[in-house]
TORNU-838000 format. One record per residue (C-alpha): residue number from 1; residue in three letters; x, y, z. Coordinates in steps of 0.2 Angstrom, whole numbers, plus 5000, padded with zeros to 4 digits. Layout:
N
+-----+-----+------+------+------+
:   i :  aa :    X :    Y :    Z :
+-----+-----+------+------+------+
: NUM : ALA :    X :    Y :    Z :
...
+-----+-----+------+------+------+
// end
This chain:
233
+-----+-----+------+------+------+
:   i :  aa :    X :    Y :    Z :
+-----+-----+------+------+------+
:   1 : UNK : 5000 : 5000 : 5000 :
:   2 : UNK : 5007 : 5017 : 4996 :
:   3 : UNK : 5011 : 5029 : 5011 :
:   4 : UNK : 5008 : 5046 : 5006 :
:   5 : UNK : 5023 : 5058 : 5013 :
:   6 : UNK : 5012 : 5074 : 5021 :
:   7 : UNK : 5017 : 5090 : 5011 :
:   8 : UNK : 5029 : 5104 : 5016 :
:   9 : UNK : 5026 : 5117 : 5006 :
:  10 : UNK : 5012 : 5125 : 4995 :
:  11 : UNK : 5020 : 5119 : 4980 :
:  12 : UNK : 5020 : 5102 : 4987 :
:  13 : UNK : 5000 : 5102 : 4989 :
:  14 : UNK : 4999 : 5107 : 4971 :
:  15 : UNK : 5010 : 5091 : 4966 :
:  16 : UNK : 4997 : 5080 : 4976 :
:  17 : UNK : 4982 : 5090 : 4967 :
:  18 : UNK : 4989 : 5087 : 4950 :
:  19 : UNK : 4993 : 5070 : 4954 :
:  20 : UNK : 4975 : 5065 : 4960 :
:  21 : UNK : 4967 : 5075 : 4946 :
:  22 : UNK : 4961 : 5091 : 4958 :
:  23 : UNK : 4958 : 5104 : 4949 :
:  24 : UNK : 4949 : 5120 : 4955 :
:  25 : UNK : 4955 : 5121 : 4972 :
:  26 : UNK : 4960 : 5136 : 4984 :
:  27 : UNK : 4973 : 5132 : 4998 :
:  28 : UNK : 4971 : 5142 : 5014 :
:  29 : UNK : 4982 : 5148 : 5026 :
:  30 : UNK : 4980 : 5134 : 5037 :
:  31 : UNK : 4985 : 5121 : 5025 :
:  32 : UNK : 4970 : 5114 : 5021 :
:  33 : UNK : 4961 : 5113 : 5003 :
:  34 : UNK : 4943 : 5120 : 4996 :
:  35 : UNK : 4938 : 5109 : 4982 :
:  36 : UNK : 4925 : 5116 : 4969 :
:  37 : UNK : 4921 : 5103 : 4962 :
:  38 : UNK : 4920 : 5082 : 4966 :
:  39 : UNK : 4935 : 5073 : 4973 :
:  40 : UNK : 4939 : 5054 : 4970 :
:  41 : UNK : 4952 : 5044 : 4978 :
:  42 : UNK : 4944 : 5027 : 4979 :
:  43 : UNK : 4956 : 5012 : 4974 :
:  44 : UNK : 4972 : 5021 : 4977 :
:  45 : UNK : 4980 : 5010 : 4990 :
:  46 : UNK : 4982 : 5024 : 5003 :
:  47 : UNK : 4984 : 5021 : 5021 :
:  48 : UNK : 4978 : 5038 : 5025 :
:  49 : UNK : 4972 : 5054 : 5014 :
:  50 : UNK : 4986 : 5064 : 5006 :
:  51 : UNK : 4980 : 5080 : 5011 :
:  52 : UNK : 4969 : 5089 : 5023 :
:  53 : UNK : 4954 : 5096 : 5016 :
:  54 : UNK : 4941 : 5112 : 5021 :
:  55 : UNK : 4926 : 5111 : 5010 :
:  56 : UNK : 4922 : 5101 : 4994 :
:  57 : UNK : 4905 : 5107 : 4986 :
:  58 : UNK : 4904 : 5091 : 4977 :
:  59 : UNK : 4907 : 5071 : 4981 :
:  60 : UNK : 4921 : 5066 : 4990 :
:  61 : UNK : 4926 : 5047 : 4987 :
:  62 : UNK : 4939 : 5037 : 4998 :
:  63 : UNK : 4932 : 5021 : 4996 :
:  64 : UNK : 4942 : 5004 : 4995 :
:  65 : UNK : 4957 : 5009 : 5002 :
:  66 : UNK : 4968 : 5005 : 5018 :
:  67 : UNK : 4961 : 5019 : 5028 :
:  68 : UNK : 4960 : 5016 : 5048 :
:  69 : UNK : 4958 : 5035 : 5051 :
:  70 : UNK : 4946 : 5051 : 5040 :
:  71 : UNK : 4961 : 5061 : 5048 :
:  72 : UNK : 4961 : 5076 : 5033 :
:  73 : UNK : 4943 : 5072 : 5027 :
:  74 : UNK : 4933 : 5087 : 5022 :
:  75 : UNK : 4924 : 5098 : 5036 :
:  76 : UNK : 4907 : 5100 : 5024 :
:  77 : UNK : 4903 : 5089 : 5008 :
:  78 : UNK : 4890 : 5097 : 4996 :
:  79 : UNK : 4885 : 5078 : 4987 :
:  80 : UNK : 4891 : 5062 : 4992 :
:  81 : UNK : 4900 : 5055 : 5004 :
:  82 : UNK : 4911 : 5040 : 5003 :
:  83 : UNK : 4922 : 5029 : 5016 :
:  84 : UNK : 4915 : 5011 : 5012 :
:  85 : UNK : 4927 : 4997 : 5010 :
:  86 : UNK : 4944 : 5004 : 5023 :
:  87 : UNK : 4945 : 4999 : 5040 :
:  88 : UNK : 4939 : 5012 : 5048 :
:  89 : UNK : 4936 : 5007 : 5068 :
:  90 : UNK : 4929 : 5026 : 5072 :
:  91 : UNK : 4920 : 5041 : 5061 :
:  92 : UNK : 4930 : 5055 : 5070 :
:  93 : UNK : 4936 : 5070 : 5059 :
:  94 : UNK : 4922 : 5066 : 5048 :
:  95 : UNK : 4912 : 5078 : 5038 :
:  96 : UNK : 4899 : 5087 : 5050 :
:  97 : UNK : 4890 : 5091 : 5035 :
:  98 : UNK : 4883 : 5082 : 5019 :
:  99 : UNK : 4872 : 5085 : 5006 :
: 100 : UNK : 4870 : 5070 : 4997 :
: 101 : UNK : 4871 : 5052 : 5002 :
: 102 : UNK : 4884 : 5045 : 5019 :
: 103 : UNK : 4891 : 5029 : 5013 :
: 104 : UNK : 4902 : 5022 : 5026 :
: 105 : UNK : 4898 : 5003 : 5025 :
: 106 : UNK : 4911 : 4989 : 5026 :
: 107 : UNK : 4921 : 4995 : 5040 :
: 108 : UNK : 4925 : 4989 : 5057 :
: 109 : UNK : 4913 : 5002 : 5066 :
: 110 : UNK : 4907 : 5000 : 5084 :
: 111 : UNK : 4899 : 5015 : 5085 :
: 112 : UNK : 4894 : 5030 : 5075 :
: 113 : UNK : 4901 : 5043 : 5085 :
: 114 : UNK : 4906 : 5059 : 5077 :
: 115 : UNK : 4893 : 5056 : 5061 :
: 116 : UNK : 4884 : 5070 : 5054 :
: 117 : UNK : 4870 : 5077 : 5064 :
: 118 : UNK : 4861 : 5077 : 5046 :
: 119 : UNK : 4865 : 5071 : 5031 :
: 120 : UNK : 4855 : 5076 : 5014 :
: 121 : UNK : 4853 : 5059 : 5006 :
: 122 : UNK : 4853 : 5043 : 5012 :
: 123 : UNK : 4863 : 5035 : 5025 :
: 124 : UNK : 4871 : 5019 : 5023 :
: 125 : UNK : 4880 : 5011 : 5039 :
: 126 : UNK : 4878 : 4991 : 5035 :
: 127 : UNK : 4892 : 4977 : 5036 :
: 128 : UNK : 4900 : 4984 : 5052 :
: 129 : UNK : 4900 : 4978 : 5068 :
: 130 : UNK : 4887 : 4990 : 5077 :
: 131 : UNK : 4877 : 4986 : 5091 :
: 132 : UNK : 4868 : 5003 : 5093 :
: 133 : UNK : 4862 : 5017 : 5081 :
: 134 : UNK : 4867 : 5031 : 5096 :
: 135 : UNK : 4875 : 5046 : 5087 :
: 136 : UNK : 4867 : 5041 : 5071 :
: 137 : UNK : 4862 : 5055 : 5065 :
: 138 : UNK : 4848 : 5067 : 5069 :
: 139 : UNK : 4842 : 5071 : 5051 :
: 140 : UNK : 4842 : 5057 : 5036 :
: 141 : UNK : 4834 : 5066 : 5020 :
: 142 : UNK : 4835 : 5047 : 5010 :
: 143 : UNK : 4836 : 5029 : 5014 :
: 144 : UNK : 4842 : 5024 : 5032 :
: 145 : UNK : 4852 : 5007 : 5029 :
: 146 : UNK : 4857 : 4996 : 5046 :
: 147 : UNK : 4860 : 4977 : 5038 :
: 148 : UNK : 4871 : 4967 : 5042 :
: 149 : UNK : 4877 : 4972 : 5059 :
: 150 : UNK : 4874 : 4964 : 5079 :
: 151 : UNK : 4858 : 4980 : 5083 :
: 152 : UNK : 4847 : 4972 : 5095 :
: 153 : UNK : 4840 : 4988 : 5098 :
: 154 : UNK : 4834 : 5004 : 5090 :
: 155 : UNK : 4839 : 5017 : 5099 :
: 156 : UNK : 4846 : 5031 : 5092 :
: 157 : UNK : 4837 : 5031 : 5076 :
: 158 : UNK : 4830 : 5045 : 5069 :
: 159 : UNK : 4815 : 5054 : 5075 :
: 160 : UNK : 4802 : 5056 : 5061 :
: 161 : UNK : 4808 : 5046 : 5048 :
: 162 : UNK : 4799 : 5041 : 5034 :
: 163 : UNK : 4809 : 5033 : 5018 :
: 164 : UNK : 4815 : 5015 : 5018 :
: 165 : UNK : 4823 : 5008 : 5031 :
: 166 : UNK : 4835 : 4990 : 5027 :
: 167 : UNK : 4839 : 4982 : 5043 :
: 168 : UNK : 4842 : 4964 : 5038 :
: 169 : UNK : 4853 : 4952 : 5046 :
: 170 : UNK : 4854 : 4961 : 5063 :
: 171 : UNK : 4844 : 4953 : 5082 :
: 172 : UNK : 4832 : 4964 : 5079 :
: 173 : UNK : 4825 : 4960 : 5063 :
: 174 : UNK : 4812 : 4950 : 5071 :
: 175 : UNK : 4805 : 4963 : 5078 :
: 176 : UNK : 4806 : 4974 : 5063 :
: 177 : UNK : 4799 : 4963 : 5053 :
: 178 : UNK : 4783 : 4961 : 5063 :
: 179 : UNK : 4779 : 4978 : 5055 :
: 180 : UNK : 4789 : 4976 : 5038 :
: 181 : UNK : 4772 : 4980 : 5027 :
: 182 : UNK : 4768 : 4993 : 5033 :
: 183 : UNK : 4776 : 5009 : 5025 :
: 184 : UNK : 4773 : 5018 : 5044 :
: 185 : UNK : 4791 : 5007 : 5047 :
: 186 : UNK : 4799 : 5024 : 5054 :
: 187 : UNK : 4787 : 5028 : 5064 :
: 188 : UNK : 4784 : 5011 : 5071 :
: 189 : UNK : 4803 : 5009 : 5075 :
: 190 : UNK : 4802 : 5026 : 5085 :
: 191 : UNK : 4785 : 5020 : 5096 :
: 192 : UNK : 4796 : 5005 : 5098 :
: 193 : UNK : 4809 : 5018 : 5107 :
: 194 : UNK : 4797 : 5029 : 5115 :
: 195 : UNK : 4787 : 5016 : 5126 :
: 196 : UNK : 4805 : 5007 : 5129 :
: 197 : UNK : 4801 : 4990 : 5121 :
: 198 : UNK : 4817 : 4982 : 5120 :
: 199 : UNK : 4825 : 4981 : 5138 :
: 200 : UNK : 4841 : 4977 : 5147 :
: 201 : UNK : 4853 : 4980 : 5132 :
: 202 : UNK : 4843 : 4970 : 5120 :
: 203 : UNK : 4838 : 4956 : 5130 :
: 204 : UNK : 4821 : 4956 : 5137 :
: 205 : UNK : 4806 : 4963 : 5125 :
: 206 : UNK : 4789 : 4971 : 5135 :
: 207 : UNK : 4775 : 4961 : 5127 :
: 208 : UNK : 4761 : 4976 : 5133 :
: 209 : UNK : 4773 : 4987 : 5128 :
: 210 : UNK : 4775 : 4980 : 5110 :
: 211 : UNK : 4756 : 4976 : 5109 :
: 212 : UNK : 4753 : 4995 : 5113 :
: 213 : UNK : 4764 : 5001 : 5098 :
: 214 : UNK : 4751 : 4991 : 5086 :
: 215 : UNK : 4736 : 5001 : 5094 :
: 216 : UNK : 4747 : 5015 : 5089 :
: 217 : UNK : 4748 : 5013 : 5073 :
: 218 : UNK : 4731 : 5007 : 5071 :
: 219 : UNK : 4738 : 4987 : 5068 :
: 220 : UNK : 4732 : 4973 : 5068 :
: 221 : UNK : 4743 : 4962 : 5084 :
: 222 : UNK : 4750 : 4946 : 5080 :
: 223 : UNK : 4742 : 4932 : 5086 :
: 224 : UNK : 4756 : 4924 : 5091 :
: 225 : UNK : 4773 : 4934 : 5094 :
: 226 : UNK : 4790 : 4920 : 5095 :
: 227 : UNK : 4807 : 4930 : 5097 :
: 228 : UNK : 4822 : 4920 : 5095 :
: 229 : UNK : 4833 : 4933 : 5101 :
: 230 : UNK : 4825 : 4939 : 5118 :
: 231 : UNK : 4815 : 4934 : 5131 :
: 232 : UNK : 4797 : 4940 : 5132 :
: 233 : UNK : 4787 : 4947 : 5147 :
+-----+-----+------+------+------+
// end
């Protein structure tokens, strides 16, 4: 994998410009680059990013590389987003604001600590190893998509959601699914928050609370309710 040498000089961040392709950029006095324009430097085997950046109005792509840190990444993205595919174990110096879509799938995350309190587009966070949605964040314009991680639990999703929500291959997919027809999934997975459903770190489910989330909604209650995954009172 190639180690990129941070620069030393103005001229030195005009090398690594050209040799990414970077066109329209303004270097400030800091050190850091404004972009006009999208950034890609997916597929280029680097361990970190070669420079640090400010704002990019467009996307900004880093995906399938070595990264284990966003150490440099943008501080505003104005389309998409893209970390998938490093081995990223923590979101920190991420951009606190994007337009478009949040992909940071197929990582090592834990937690989504330090993502964007909103993101403009959807929100893509599957094939990590969560076990909670806190700091998710607040705002998801798009598609909310959870799979393929160890949730047994809700919390932390965001309020007044109403777009498709993928949450496959997680504990709590049982639960989920007991409401998969109906297009009111958002809303359901909030009730499921609010009347505290799922207990004791995803191990006990309330029955009357569950039962009261379908009166909610105005749904039909299951006539039987089985859970692999938790214990039922």
């Amino acid at each position: 994998m190639k180690y990129i040498k941070l620069y030393e000089s103005f001229e030195n961040i005009d090398s690594i410009c050209k040799k990414y392709g970077i066109k329209k950029y303004t270097i400030n006095p800091d050190g850091t680059v404004d972009v006009d324009g999208d950034i890609d430097l997916s597929f280029k085997d680097l361990a970190k990013l070669p420079l640090k950046f400010g704002d990019v109005t467009g996307d900004f792509t880093c995906h399938a590389n070595f990264l284990t840190t966003l150490d440099g990444c943008p501080k505003s993205v104005g389309g998409i987003f893209n970390c998938c595919s490093n081995n990223l174990i923590s979101l920190e110096e991420c951009p606190q604001s994007v337009g478009g879509d949040f992909y940071c799938s197929n990582n090592q995350l834990t937690s989504l600590e330090f993502s964007p309190k909103s993101v403009g587009g959807d929100f893509y966070c599957n094939y990590n190893q969560l076990t909670t949605l806190e700091f998710s964040p607040k705002s998801v314009g798009g598609d909310f998509d959870c799979a393929d991680n160890k949730l047994k639990d809700m919390y932390g999703f965001p309020d007044f959601f109403d777009n498709e929500v993928y949450y496959g291959d997680n504990p709590v997919d049982e639960i989920l699914d007991l409401f998969y027809d109906d297009k009111r999934l958002g809303k359901a997975i909030n009730f499921l928050n609010e009347y505290g459903v799922i207990q004791q770190d995803g191990k006990v489910v309330i029955l009357d609370r569950l039962e009261e989330v379908f009166h909610t909604l105005n749904m039909r209650i299951p006539k039987k309710i089985k859970l692999k995954n938790y214990e039922v009172y």
